[in-house]
C-alpha positions in Angstrom: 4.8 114.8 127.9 3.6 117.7 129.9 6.1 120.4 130.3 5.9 123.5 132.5 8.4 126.2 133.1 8.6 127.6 136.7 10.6 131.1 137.5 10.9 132.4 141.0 12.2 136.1 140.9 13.4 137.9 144.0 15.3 141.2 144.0 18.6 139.4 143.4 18.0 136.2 141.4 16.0 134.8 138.9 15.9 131.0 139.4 13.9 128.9 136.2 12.8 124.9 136.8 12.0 122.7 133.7 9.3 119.9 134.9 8.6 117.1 132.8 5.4 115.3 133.8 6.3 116.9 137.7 9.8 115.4 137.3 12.4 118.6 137.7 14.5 118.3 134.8 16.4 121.8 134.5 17.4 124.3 136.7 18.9 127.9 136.1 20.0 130.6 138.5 20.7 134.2 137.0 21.8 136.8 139.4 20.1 140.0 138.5 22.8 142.8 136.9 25.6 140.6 136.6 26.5 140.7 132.9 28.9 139.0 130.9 26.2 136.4 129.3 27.2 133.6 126.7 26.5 135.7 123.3 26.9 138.8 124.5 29.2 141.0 122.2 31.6 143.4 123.7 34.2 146.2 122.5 37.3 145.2 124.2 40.5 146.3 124.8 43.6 143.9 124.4 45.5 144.0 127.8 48.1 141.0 127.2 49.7 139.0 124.6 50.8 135.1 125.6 53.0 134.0 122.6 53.6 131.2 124.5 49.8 130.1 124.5 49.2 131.9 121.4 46.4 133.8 123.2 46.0 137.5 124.7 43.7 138.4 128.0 41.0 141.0 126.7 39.6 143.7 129.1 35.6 143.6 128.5 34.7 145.0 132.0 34.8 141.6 134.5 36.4 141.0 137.3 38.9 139.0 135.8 40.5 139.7 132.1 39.0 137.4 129.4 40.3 135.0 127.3 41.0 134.8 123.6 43.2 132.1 121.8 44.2 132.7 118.2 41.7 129.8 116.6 39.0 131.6 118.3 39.9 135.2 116.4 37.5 134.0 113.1 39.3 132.9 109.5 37.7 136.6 108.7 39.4 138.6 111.8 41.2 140.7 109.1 38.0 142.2 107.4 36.1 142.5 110.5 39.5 144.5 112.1 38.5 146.9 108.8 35.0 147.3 109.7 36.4 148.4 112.8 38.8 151.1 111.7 35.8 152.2 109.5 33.3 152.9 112.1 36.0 154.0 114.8 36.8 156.6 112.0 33.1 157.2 112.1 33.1 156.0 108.0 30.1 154.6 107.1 29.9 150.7 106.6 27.7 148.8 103.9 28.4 145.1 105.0 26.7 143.7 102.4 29.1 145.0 100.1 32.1 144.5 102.1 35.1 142.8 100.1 36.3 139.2 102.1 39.9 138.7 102.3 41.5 135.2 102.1 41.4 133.3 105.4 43.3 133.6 108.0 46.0 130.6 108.4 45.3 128.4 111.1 49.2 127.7 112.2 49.7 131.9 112.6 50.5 133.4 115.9 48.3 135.7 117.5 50.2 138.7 117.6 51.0 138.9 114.5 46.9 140.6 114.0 46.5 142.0 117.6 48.3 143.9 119.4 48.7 145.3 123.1 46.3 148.1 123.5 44.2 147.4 120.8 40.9 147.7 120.2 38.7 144.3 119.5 34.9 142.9 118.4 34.6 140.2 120.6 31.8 137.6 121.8 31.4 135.7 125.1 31.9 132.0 124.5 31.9 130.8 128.0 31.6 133.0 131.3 33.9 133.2 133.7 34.3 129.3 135.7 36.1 128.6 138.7 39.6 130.9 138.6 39.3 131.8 135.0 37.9 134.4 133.4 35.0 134.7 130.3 36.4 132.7 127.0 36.3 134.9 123.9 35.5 134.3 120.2 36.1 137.3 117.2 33.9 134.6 115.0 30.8 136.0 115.9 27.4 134.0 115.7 23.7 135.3 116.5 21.6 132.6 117.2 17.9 132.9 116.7 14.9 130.5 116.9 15.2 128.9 113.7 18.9 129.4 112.5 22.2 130.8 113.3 23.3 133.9 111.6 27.3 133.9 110.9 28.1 137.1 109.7 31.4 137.5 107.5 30.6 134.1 105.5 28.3 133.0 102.5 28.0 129.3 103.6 24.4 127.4 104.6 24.7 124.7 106.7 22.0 122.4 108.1 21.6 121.0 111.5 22.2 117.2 111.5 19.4 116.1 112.5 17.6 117.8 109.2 17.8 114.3 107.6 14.9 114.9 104.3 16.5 116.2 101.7 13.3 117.2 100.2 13.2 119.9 103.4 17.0 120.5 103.1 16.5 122.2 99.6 13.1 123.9 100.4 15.0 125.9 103.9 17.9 126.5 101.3 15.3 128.2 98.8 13.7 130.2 101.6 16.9 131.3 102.9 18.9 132.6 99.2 15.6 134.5 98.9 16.1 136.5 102.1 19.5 136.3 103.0 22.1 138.9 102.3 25.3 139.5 100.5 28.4 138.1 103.5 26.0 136.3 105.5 26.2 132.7 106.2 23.5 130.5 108.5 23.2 127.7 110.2 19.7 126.1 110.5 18.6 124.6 113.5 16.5 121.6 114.3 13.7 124.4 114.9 12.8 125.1 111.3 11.8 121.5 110.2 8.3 122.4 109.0 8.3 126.1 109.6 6.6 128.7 106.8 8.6 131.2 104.9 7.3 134.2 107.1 8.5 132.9 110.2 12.1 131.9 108.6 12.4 135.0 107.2 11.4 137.2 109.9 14.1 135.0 111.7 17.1 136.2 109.8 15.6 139.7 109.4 15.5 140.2 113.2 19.6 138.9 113.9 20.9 140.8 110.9 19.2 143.9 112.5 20.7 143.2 115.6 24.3 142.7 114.0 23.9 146.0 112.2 22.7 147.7 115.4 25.9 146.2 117.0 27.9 147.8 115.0 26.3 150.9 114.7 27.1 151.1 118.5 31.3 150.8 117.9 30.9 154.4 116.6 32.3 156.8 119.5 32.5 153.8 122.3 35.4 153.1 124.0 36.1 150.0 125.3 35.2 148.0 127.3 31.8 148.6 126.0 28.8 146.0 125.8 27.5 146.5 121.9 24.8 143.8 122.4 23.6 141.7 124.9 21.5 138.4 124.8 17.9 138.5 125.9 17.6 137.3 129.1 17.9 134.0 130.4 14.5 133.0 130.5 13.6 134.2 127.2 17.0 132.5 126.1 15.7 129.2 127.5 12.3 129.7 125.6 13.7 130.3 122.4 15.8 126.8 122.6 13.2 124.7 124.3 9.9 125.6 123.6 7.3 123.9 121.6 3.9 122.5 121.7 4.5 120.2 124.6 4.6 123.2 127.2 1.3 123.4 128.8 2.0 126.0 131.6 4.7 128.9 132.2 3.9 130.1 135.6 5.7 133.2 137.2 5.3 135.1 140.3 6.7 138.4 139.2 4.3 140.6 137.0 6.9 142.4 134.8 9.0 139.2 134.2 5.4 137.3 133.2 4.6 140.2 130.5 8.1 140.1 129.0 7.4 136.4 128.3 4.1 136.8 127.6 5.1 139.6 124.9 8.3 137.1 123.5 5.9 133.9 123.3 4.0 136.3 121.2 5.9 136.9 118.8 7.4 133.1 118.2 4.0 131.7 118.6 1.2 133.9 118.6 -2.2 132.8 120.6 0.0 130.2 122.7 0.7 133.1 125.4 -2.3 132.5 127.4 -0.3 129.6 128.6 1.6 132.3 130.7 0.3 132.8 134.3 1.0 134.7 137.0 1.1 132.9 140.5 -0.7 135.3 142.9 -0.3 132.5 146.0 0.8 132.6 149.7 3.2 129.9 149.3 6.6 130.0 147.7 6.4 129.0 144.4 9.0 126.4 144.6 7.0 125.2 147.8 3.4 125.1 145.8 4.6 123.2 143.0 7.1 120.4 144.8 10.2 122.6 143.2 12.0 122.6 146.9 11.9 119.2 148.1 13.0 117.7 144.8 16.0 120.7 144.8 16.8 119.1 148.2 17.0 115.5 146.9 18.1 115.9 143.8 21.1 118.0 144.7 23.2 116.1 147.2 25.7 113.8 146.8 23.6 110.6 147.1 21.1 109.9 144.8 18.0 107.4 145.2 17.3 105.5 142.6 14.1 103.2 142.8 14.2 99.7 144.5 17.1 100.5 146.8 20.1 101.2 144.1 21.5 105.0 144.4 24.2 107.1 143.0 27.1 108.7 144.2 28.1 111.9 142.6 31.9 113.3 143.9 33.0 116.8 142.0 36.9 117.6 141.4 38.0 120.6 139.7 39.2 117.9 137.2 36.4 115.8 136.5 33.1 114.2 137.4 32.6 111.1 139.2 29.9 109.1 139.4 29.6 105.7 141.0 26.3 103.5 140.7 25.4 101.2 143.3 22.6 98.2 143.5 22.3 98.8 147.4 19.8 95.9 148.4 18.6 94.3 144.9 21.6 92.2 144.8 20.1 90.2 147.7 16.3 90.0 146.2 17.6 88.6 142.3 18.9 85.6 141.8 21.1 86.4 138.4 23.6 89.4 138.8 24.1 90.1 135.3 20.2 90.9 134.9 20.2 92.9 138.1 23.7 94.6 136.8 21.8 95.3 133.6 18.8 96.4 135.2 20.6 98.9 137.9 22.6 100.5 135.4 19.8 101.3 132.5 18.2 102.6 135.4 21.0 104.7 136.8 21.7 105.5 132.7 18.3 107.5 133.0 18.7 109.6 136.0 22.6 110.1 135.4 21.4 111.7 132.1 19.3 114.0 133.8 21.8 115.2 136.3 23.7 116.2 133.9 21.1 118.1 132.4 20.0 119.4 136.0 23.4 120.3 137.8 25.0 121.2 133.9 28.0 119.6 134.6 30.6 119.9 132.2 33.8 118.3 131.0 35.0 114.8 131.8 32.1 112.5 133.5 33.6 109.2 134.7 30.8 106.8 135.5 31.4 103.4 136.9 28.8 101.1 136.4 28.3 97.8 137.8 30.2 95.5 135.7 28.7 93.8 132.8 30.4 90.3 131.5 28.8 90.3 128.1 29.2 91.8 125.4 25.4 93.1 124.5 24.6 94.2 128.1 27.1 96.8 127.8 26.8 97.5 124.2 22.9 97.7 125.0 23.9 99.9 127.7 26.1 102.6 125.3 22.9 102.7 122.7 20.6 103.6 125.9 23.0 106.5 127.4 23.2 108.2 124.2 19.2 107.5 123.7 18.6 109.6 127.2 21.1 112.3 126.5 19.4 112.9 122.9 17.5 115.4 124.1 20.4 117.3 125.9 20.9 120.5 124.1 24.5 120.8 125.3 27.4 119.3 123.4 28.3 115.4 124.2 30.4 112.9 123.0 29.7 109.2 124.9 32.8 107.0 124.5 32.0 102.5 124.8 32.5 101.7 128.2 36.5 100.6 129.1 37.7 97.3 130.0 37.7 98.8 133.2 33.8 98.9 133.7 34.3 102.9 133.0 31.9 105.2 131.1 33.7 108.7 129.8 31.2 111.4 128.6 32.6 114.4 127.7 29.9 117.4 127.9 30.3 121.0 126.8 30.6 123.8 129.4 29.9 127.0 128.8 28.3 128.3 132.1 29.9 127.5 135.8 28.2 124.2 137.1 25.0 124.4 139.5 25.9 123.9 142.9 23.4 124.1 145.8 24.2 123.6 149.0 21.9 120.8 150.3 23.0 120.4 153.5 21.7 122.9 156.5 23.7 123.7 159.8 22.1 122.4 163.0 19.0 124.3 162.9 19.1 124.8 167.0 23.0 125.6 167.4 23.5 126.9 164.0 26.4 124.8 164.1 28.5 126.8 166.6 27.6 123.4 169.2 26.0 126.6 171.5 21.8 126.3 172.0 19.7 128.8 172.4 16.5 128.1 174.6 13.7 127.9 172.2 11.5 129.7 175.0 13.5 132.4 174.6 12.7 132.5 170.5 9.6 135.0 170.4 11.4 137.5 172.6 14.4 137.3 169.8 11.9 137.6 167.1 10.0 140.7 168.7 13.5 142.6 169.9 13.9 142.5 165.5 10.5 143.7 165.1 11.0 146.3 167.7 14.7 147.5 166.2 12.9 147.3 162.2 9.7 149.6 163.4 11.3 151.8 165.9 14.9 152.4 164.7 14.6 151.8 161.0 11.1 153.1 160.8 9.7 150.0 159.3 5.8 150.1 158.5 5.7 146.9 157.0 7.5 143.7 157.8 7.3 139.6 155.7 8.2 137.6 158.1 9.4 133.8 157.2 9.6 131.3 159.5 9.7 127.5 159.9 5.8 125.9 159.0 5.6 125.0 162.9 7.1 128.2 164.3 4.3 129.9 161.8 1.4 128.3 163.2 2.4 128.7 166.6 2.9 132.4 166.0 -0.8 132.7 164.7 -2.6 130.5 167.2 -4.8 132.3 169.8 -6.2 135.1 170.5 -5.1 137.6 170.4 -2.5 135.7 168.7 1.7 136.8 169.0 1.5 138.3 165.6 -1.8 140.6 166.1 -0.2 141.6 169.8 3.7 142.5 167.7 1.3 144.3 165.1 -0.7 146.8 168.0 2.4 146.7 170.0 4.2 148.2 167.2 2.2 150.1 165.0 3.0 148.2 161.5 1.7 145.7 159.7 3.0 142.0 159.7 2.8 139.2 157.2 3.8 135.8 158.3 4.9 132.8 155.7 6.8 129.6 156.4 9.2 127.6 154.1 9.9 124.2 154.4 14.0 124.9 153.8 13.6 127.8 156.7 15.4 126.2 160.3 13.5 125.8 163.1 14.5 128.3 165.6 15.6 131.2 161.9 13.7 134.0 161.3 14.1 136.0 157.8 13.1 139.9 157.7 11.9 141.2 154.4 10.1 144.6 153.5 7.5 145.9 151.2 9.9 145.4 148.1 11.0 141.6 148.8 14.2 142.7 149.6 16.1 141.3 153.1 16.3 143.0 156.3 19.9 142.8 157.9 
């Protein structure tokens, strides 16, 4: 498989597009500066108790107040609420020696170890989705590239797809050799095979970052952010990466040295796969990002041969319904087409899952299946395409209703992209505006950016037609707009810019209102 990693930054998003052989197979969007990441661990202040949901709403700085329920406080809560009277008494704390107390019991209420007011270690679990605000956990985990450092326990534990136990007991050797006193791990899928050093360095680098988190309690008050997750792209890396990748390509600088520097570190000489896109055209544009966005996002989805997919969001649940279209007039036996159609559909369902990270309860109904094997055959090949989905799923056999339930883990708010465009002529006010009349509109924005705002330089984007029409001639609209107004003028087209829009950005990348 040939895997590249594409990241489009502009001044207020970073968007990241996993290709598999050209096939778009993941895409994240990360507005820049807005916090609150999965992993991040805050100082927070306790605003609200719920008996009644055996929960409180924690104040860590967002919009809305997070979220903690009493099994999420940690069977340690006790001894890490005595690390935190320690350090906001500014004692110093030796964790390693730190005493454990006896778990917490999982029938308590929660307000019998937090009160109102009160001061709380806490980690972001899930960020804020629809109306609700981020979920909380007090059992803190720092997750690495090889294993998963769980600080306040002394237990290893072993991913499950670690099968030899030949390569169980050498990771266990490597990791009592390095690993200290009230630290537990989990190892990840990641280390099969790895050396000592890099396992080692592993745990060295999260129990530094605990211990620098908790160095920072000392004279904070909350809400205050102790320490955040590396960024999203780096975040991605770290899970993802291996020798399959054959390009990362990036069109900011800074953002191409930071993963330059991080591939570095987790696998030196493999860095020069790193390259910075220095082209006219958008990214997305120059490596068949947008179109398959387009497609891939609305509610109908092609699938090959005619059959297509229908994909309906609630705040609920998931629907999706699969459709033959036309094959059920070109094959003569229905069960083989049925068969056929939904292995198919299987495929692609599993990677719009992956693509849109939906989350919750997925209802898919397939074309029914009257025997037995085609549907158990059809079961074995869901779960075979969602193996390599990183997310937590449970698949459940399909109901004597024809119905598929996957339940998939959330943790971030769903991709949503809207696909569809407004009447590119009326704008969808029904109103047109005489396209002879569009270069006078254009230049009466030139003139009120260079002579009111004092604009010297102005990026222009436009529809592919409207861009060619604009530098035909000569001399041509643009060079005339450029004399005319004393500033210089770069024209680009997009394919997902209207006919008859015009975008204003300056110097900076940042858009002209």
């Amino acid at each position: 498989m040939n895997k590249e990693l594409i990241i489009n930054v502009t001044s207020n998003e970073v968007t990241i597009a996993l290709t598999d052989d050209k096939q778009l197979m993941e895409l994240h969007k990360e507005e820049c500066q807005t916090g609150f990441s999965v992993g991040d661990i805050y100082l927070g202040k306790v605003k609200k108790i719920m008996p009644g949901l055996n929960a409180a709403f924690v104040n860590i700085g967002s919009d809305k107040d997070a979220f903690i329920h009493f099994l999420d406080l940690g069977p340690q809560f006790a001894a890490l609420q005595k690390v935190m009277e320690r350090l906001g008494q500014r004692k110093p704390v030796d964790f390693s020696k730190l005493k454990l107390d006896q778990p917490i019991a999982k029938g308590g209420k929660i307000g019998q170890y937090i009160s109102s007011g009160q001061t709380i270690l806490v980690q972001v679990a899930k960020e804020a989705i629809s109306t609700k605000g981020p979920r909380l956990t007090s059992d803190v985990s720092l997750a690495g590239r090889h294993l998963v450092l769980m600080p306040f326990s002394n237990k290893i534990s072993f991913s499950q797809k670690i099968r030899s136990n030949q390569e169980r007991r050498r990771l266990q050797t490597i990791v009592q050799g390095v690993l200290p006193k009230n630290y537990g791990v989990i190892v990840r899928t990641a280390a099969l095979g790895k050396s000592d050093a890099d396992i080692e360095q592993d745990i060295r680098r999260l129990v530094t970052r605990w211990e620098s988190a908790l160095a920072r309690v000392a004279g904070q008050s909350a809400p205050a952010l102790l320490s955040g997750e590396m960024s999203r792209i780096t975040s991605i890396l770290r899970d993802i990466y291996n020798d399959s990748f054959s390009n990362i390509v990036c069109d900011d600088k800074s953002v191409c040295d930071e993963v330059k520097e991080y591939l570095q570190s987790i696998a030196p000489g493999k860095e020069k796969i790193v390259k910075f896109y220095k082209g006219s055209m958008p990214i997305f544009d120059n490596f068949d990002v947008s179109k398959q966005i387009k497609s891939l996002f609305s509610k109908y989805v092609s699938l090959k041969r005619g059959a297509y997919l229908i994909i309906e969001h609630t705040e609920a649940l998931h629907v999706i319904d699969v459709n033959s279209g036309n094959r059920a007039k070109v094959e003569d036996s229905q069960e083989s087409t049925a068969l056929d159609v939904n292995l198919q559909a299987a495929e692609e369902i599993a990677r719009q899952l992956r693509l849109r990270d939906m989350g919750g309860i997925i209802v898919i109904d397939f074309i029914d299946l009257h025997r037995g094997e085609h549907r158990s055959e059809l079961v074995k090949a869901m779960k075979g395409f969602m193996a390599s989905d990183r997310a937590k799923h449970t698949i459940l056999p399909i109901s004597k209703f024809g119905l598929m339930q996957i339940t998939r883990q959330r943790v971030r708010p769903q991709a949503a992209l809207q696909v569809t465009e407004s009447c590119p002529t009326c704008g969808g006010t029904g109103a047109i505006t005489p396209t002879v009349l569009m270069d006078k509109q254009i230049e009466n924005q030139i003139a009120y950016f260079a002579s009111d705002k004092g604009h010297k330089f102005l990026h222009l984007v436009v529809n592919p037609i409207v861009e060619a029409w604009l530098r035909s001639g000569w001399p041509s609209l643009r060079r005339r707009w450029m004399w005319r107004y004393k500033l210089r003028l770069r024209v680009t087209s997009t394919q997902s810019t209207g006919f008859i829009e015009a975008r204003f950005f300056d110097r900076n990348g940042k858009e002209l209102e």
